[in-house]
N, CA, C and O atoms as CSV, one atom per row, in Angstrom:
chain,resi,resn,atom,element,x,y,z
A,1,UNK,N,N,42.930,27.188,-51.763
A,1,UNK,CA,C,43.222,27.546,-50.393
A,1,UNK,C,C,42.075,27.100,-49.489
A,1,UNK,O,O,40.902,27.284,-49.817
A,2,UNK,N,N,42.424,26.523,-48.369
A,2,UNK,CA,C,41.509,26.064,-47.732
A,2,UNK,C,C,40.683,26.660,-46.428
A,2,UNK,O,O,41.371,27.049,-45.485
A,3,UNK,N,N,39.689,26.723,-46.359
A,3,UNK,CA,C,38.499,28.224,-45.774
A,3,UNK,C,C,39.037,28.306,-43.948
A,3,UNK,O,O,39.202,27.276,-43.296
A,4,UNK,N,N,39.209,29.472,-43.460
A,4,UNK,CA,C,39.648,29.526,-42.423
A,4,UNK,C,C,39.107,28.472,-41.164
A,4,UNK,O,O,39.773,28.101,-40.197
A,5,UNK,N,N,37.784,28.140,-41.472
A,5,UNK,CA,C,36.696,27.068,-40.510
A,5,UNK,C,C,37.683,25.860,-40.314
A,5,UNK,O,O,37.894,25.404,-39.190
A,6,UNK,N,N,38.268,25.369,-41.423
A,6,UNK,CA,C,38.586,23.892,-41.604
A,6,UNK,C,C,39.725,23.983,-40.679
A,6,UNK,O,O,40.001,23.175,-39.792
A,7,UNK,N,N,40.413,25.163,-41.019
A,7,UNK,CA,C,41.896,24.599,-39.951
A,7,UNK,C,C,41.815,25.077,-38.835
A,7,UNK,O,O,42.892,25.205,-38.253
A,8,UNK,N,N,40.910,25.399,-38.305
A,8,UNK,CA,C,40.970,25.767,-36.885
A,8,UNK,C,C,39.854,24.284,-36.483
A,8,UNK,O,O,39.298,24.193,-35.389
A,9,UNK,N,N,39.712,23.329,-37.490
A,9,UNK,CA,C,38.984,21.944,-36.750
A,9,UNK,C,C,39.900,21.014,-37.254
A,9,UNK,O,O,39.946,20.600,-38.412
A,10,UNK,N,N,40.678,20.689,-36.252
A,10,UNK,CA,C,41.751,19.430,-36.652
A,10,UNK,C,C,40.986,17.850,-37.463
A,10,UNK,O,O,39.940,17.374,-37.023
A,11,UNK,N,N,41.703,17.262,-38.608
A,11,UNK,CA,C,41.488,16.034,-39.067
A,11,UNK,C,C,41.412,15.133,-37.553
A,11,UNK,O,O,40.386,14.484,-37.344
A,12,UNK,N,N,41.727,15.130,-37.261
A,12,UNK,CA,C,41.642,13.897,-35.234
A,12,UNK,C,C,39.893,14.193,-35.209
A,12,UNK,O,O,39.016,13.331,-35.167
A,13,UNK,N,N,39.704,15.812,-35.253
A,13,UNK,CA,C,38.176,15.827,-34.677
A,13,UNK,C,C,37.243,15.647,-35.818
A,13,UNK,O,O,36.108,15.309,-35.482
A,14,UNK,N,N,37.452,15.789,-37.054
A,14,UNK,CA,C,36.312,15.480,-37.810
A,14,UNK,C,C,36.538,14.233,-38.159
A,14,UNK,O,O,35.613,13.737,-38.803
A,15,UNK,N,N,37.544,13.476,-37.938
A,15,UNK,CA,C,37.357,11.828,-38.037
A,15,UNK,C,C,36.730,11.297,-36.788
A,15,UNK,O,O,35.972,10.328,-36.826
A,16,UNK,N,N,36.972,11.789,-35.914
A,16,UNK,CA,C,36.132,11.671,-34.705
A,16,UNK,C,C,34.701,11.714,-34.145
A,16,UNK,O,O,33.986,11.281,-33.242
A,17,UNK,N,N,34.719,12.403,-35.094
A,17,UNK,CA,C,32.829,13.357,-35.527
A,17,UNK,C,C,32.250,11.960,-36.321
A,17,UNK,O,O,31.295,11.428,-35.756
A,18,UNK,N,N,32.536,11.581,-37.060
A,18,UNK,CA,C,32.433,10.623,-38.173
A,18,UNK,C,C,32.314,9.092,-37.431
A,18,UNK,O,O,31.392,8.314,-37.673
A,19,UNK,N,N,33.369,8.825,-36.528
A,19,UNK,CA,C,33.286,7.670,-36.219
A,19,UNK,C,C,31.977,7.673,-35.107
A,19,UNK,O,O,30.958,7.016,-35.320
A,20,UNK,N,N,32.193,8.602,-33.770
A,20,UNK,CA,C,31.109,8.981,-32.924
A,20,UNK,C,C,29.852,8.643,-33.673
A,20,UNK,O,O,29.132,7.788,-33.158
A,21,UNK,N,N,29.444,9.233,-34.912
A,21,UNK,CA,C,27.912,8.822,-35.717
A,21,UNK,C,C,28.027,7.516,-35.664
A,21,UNK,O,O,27.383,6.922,-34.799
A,22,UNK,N,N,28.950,6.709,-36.657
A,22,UNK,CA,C,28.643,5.312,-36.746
A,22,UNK,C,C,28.897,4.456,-35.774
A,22,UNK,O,O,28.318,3.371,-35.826
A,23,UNK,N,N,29.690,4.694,-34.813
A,23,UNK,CA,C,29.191,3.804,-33.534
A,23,UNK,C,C,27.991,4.008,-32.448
A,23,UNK,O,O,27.644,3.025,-31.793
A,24,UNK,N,N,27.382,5.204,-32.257
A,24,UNK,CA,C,26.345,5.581,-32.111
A,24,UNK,C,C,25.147,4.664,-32.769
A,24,UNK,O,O,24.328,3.887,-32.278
A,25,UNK,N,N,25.412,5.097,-34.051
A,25,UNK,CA,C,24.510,4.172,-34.881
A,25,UNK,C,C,24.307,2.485,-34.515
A,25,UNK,O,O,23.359,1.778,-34.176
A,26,UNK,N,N,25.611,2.305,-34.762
A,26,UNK,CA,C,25.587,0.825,-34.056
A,26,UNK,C,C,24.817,0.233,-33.398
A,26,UNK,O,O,24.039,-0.697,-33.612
A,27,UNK,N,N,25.305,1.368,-31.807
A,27,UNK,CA,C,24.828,1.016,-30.669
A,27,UNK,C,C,23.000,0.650,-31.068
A,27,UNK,O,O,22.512,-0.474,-30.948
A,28,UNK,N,N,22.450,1.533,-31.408
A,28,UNK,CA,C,21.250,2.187,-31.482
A,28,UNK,C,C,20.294,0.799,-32.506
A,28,UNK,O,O,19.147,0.407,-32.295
A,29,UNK,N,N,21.094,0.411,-33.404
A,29,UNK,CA,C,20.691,-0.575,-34.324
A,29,UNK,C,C,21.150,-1.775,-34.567
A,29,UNK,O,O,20.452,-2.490,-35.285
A,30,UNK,N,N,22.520,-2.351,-34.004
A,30,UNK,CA,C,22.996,-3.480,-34.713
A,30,UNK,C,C,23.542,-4.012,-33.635
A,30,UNK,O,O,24.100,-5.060,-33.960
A,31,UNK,N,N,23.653,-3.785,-32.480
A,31,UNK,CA,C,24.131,-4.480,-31.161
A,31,UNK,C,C,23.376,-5.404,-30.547
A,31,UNK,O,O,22.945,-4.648,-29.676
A,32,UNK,N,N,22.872,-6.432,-30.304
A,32,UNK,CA,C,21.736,-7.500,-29.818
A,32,UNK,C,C,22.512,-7.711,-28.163
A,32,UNK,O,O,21.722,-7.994,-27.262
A,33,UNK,N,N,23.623,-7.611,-27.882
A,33,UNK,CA,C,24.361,-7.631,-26.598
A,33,UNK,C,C,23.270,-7.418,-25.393
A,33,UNK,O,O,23.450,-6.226,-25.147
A,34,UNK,N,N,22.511,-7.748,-24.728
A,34,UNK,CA,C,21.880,-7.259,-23.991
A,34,UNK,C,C,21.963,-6.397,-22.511
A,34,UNK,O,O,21.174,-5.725,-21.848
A,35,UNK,N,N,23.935,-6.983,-22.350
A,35,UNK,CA,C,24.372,-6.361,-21.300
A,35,UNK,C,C,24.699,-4.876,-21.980
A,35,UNK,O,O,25.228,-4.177,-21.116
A,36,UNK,N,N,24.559,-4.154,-23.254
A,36,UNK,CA,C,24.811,-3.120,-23.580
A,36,UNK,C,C,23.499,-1.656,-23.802
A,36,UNK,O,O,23.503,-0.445,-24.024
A,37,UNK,N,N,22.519,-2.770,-23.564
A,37,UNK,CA,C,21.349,-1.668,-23.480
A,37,UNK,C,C,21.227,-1.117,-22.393
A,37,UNK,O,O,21.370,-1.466,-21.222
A,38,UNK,N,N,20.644,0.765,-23.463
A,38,UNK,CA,C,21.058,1.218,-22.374
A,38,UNK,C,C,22.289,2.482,-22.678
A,38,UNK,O,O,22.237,3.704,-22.538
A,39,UNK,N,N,23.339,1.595,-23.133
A,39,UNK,CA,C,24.825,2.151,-23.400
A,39,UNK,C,C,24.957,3.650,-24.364
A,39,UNK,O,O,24.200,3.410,-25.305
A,40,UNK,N,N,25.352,4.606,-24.518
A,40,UNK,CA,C,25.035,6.036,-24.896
A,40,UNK,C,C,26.528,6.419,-25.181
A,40,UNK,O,O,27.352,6.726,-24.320
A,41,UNK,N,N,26.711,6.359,-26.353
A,41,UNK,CA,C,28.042,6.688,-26.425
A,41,UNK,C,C,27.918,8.705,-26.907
A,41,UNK,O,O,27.186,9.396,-27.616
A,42,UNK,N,N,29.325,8.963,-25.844
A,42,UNK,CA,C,28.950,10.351,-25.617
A,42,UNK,C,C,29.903,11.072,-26.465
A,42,UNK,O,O,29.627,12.064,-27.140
A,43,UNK,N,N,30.861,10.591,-26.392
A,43,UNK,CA,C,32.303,11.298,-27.211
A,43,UNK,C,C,32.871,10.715,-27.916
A,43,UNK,O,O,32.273,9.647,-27.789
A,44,UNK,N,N,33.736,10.502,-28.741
A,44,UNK,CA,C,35.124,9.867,-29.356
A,44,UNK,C,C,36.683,10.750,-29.331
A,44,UNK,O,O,36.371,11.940,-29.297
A,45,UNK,N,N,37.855,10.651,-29.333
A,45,UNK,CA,C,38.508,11.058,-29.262
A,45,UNK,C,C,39.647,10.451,-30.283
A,45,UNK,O,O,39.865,9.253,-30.106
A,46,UNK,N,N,40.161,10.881,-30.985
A,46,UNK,CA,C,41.003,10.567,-31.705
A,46,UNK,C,C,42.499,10.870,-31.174
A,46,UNK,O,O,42.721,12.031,-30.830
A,47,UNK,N,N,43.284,10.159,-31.101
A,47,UNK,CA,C,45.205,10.647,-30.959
A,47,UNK,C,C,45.124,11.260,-32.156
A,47,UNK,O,O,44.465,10.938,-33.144
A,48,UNK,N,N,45.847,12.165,-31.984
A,48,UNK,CA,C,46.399,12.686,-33.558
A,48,UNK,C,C,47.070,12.058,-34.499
A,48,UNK,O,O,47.140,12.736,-35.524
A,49,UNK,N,N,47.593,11.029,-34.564
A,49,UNK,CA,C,48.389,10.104,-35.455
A,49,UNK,C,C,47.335,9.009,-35.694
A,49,UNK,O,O,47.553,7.961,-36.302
A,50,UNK,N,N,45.938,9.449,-35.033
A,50,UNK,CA,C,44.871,8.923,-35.515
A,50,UNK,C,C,44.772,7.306,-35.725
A,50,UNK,O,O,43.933,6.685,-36.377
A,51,UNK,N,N,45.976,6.771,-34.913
A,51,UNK,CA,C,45.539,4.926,-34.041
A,51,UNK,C,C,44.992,5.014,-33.071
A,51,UNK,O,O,45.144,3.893,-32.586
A,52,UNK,N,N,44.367,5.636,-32.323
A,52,UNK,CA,C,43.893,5.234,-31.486
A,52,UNK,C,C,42.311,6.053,-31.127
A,52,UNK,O,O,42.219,7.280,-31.095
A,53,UNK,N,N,41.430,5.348,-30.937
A,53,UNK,CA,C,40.292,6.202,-30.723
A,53,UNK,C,C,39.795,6.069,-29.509
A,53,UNK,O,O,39.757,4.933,-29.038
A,54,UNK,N,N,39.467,6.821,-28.988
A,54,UNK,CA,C,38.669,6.510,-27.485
A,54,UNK,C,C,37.109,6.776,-27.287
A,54,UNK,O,O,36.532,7.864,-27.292
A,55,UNK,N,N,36.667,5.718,-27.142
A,55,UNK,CA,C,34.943,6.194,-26.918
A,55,UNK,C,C,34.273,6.313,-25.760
A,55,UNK,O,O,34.548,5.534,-24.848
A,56,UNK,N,N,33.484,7.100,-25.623
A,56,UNK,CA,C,33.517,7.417,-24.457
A,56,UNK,C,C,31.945,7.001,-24.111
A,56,UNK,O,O,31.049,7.400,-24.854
A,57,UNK,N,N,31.675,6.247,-23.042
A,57,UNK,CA,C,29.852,6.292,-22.894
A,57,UNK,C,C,29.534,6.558,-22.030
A,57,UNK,O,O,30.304,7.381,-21.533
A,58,UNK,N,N,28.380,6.234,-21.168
A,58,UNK,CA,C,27.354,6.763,-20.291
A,58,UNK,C,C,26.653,5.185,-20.134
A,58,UNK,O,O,26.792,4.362,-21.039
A,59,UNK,N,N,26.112,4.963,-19.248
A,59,UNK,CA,C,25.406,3.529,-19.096
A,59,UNK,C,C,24.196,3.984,-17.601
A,59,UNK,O,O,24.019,5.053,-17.017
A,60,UNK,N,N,23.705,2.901,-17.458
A,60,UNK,CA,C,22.549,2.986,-16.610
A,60,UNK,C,C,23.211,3.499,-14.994
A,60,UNK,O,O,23.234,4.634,-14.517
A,61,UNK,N,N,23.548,2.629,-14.601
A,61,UNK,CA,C,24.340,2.911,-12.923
A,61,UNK,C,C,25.559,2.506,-12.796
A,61,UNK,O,O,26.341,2.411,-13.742
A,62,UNK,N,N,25.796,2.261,-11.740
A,62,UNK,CA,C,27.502,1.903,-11.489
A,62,UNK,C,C,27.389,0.424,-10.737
A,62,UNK,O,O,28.401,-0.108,-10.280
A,63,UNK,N,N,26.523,0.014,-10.676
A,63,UNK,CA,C,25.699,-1.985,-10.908
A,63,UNK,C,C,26.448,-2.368,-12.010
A,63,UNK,O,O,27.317,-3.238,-12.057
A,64,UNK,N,N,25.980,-1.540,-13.020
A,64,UNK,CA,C,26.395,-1.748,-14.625
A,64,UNK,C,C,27.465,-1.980,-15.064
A,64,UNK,O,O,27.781,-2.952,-15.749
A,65,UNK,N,N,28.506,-0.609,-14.511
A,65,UNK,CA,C,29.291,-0.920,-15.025
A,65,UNK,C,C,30.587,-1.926,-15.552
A,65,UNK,O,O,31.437,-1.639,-16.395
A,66,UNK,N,N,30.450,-3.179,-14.784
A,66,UNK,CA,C,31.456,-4.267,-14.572
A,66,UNK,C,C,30.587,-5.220,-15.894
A,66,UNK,O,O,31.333,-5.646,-16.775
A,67,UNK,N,N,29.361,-5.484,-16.007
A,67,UNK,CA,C,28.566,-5.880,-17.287
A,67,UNK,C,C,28.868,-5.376,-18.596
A,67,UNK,O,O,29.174,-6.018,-19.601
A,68,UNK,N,N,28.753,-4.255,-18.459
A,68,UNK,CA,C,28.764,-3.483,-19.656
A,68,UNK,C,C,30.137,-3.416,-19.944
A,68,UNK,O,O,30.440,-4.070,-20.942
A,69,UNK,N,N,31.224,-2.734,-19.292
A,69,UNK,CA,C,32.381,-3.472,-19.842
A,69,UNK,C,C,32.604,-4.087,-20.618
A,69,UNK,O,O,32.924,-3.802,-21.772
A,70,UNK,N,N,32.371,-5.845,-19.725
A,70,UNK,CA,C,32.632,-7.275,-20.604
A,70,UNK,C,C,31.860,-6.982,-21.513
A,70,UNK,O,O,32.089,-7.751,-22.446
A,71,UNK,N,N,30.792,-6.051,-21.846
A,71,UNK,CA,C,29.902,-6.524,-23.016
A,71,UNK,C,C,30.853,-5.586,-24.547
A,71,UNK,O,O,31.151,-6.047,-25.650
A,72,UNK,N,N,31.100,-4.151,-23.958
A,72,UNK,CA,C,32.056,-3.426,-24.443
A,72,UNK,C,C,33.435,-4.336,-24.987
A,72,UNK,O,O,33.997,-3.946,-26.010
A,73,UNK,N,N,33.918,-5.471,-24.316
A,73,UNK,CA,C,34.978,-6.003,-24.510
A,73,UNK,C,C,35.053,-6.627,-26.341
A,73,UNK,O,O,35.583,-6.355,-27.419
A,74,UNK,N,N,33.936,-7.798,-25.579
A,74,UNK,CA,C,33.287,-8.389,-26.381
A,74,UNK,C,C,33.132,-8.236,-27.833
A,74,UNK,O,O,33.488,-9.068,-28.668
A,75,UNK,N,N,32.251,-6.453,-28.201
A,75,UNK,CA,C,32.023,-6.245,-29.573
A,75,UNK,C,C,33.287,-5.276,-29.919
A,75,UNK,O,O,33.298,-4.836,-31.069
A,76,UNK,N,N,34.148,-4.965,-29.220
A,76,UNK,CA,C,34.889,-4.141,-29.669
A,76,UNK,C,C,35.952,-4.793,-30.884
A,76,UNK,O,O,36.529,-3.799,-31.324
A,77,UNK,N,N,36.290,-5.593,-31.365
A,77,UNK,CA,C,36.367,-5.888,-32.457
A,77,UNK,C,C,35.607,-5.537,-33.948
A,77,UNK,O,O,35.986,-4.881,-34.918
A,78,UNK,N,N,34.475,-6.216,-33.688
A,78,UNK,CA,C,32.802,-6.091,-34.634
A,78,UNK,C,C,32.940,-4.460,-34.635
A,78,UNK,O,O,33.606,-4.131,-35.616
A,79,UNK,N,N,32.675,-3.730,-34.133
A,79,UNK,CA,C,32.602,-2.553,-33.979
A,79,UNK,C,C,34.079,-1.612,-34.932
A,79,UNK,O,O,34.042,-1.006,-36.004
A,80,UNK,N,N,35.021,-1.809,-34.151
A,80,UNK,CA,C,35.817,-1.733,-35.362
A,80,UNK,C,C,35.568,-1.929,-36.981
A,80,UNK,O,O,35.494,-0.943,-37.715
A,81,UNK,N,N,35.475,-2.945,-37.362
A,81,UNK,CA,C,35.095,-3.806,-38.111
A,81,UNK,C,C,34.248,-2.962,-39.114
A,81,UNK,O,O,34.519,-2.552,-40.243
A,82,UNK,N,N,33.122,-2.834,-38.325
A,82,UNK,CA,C,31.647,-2.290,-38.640
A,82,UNK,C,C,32.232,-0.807,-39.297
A,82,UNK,O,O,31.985,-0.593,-40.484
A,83,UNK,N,N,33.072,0.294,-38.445
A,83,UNK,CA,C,33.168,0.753,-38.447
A,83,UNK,C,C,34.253,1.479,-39.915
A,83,UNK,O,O,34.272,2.566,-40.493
A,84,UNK,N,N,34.985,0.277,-40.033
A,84,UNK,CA,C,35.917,0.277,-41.326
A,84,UNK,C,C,34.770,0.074,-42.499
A,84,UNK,O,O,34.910,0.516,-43.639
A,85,UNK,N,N,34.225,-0.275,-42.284
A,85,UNK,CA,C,33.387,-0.341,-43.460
A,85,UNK,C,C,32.105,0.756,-43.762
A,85,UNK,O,O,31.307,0.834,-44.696
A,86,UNK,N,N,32.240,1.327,-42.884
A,86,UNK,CA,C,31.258,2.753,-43.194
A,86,UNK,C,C,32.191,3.755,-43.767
A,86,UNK,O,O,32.018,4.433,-44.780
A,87,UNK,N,N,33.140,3.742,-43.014
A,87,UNK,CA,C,34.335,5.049,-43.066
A,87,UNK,C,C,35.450,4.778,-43.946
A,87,UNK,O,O,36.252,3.872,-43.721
A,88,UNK,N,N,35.528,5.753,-45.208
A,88,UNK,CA,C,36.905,5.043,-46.087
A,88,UNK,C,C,37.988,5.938,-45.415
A,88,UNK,O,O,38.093,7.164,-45.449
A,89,UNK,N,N,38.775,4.999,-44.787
A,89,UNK,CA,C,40.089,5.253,-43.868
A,89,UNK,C,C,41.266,4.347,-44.575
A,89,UNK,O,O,40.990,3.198,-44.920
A,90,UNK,N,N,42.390,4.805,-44.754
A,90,UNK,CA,C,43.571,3.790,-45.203
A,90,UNK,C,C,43.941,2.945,-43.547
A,90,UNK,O,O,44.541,1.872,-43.483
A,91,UNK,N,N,43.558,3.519,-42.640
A,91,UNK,CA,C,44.119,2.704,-41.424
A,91,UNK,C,C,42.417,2.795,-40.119
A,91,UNK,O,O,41.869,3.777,-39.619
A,92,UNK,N,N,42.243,1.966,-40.055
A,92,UNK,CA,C,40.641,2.137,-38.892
A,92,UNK,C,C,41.540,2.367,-37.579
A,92,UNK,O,O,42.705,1.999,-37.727
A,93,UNK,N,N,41.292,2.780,-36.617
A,93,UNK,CA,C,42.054,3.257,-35.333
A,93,UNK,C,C,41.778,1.864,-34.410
A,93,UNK,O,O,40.805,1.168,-34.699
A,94,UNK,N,N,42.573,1.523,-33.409
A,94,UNK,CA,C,42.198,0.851,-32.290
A,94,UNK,C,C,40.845,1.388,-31.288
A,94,UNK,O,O,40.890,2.461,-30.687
A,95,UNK,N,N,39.794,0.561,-31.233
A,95,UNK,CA,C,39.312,1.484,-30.042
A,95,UNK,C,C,39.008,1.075,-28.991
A,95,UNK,O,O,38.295,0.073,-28.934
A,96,UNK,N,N,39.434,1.695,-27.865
A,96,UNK,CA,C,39.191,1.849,-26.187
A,96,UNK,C,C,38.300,2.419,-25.645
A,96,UNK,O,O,38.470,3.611,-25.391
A,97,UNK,N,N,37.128,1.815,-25.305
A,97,UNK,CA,C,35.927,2.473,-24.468
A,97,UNK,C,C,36.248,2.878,-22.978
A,97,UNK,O,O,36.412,2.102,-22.037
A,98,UNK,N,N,36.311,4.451,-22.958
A,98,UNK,CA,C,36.078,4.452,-21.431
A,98,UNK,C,C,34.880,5.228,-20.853
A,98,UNK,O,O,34.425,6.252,-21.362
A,99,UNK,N,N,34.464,4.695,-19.853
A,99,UNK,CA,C,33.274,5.727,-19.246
A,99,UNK,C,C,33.056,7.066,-19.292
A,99,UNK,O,O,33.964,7.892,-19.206
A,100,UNK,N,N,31.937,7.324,-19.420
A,100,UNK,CA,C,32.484,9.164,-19.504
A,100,UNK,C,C,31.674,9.693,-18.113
A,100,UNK,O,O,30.467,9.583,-17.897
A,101,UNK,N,N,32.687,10.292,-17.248
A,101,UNK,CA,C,32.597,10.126,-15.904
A,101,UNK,C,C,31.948,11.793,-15.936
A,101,UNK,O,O,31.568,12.033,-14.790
A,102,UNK,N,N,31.701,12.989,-16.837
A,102,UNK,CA,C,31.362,14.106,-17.150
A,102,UNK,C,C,30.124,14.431,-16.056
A,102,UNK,O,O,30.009,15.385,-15.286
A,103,UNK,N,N,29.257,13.293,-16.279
A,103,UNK,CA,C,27.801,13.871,-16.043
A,103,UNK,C,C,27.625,13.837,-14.358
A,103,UNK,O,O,26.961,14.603,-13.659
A,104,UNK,N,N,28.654,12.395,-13.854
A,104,UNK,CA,C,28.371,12.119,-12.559
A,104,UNK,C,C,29.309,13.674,-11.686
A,104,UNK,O,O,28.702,14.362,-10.865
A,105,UNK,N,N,30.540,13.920,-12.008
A,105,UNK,CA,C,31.461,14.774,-11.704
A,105,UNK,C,C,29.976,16.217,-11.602
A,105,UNK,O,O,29.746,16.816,-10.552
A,106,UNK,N,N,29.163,16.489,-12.978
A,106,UNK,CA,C,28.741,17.504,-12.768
A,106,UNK,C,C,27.635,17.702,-11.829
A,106,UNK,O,O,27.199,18.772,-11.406
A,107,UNK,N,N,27.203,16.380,-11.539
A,107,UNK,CA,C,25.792,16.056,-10.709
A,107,UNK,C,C,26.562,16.378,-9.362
A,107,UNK,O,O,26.016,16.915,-8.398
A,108,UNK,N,N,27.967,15.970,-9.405
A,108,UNK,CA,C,28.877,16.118,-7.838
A,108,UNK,C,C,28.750,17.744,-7.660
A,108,UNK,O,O,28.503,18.187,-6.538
A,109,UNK,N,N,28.886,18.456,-8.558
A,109,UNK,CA,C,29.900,19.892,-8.287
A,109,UNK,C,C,28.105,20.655,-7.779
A,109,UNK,O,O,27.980,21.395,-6.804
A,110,UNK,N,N,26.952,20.250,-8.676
A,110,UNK,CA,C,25.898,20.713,-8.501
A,110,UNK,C,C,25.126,20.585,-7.127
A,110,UNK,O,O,24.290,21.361,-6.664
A,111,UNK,N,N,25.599,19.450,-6.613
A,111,UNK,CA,C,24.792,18.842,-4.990
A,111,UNK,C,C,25.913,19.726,-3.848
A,111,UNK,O,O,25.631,20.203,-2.748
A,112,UNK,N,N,27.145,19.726,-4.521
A,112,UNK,CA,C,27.968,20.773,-3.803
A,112,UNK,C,C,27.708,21.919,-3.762
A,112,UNK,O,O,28.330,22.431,-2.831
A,113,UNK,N,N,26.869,22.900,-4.493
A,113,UNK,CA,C,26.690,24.373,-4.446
A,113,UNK,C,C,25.208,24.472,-3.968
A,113,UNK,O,O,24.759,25.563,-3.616
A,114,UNK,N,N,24.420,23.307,-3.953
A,114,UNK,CA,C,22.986,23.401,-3.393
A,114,UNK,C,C,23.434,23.113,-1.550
A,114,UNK,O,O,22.691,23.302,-0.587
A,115,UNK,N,N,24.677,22.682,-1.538
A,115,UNK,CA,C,24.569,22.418,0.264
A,115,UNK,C,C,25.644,23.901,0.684
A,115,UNK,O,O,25.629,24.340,1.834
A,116,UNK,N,N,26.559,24.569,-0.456
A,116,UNK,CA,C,26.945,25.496,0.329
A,116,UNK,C,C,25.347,26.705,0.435
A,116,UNK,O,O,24.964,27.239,1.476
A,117,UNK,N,N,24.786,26.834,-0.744
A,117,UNK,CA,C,23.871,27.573,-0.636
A,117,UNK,C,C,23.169,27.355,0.671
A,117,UNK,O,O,23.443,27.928,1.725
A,118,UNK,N,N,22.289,26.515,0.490
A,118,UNK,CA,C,21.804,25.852,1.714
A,118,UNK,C,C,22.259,26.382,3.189
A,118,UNK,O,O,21.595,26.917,4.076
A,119,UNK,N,N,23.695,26.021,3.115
A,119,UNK,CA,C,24.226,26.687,4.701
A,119,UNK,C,C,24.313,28.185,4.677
A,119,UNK,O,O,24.115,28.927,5.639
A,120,UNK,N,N,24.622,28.523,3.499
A,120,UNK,CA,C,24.759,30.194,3.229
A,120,UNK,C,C,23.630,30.714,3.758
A,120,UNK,O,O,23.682,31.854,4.221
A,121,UNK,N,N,22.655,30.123,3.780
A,121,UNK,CA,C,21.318,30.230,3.961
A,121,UNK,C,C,20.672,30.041,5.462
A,121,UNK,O,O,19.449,30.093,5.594
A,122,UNK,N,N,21.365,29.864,6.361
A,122,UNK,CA,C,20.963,29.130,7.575
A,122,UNK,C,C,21.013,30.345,8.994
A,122,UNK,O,O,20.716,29.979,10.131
């Protein structure tokens, strides 16, 4: 019987957990791309039928982001690739990098409560 922990963490997220390390890793060691330094991969996301993965990063500015992209374009094959061969999977997922827009949204909501304060304050 299998321990109450495991099924309340879906197979999508601990394959997800798994891939997140080794593309991380990647990034960190085996990427020479130079438009990708820099690049911080923050999340992964798995579909549940587990084709499709989504990665999610973080990069320097929003200069960047049209570079980093094409550079994202580029290894996303290799990366795959790379990735089938760390991870024993009967099927490696497609993967789609998208920005992870988290940090800028929270930097938004934070400059928003320092200017209501601010006026609260006046």
């Amino acid at each position: 019987m299998k321990g109450k922990g495991r099924l309340s963490y879906p197979r999508s997220n601990r394959i997800g957990d798994l891939i997140k390390e080794e593309v991380a890793s990647l990034f960190l060691n085996g990427i020479n791309d130079p438009r990708l330094v820099g690049v911080t991969i923050t999340d992964v996301r798995l579909a549940d039928d587990l084709k499709i993965a989504k990665i999610y990063y973080v990069c320097g500015t929003k200069q960047d982001r049209p570079k980093v992209m094409q550079g994202l374009e580029s290894v996303r094959g290799w990366v795959r690739r790379e990735v089938s061969k760390r991870i024993n999977m009967r099927y490696t997922p497609d993967m789609e990098f998208v920005y992870d827009d988290v940090f800028e949204n929270g930097m938004n909501i934070d400059a928003l409560l320092r200017n209501v304060k601010n006026e609260s304050n006046k």
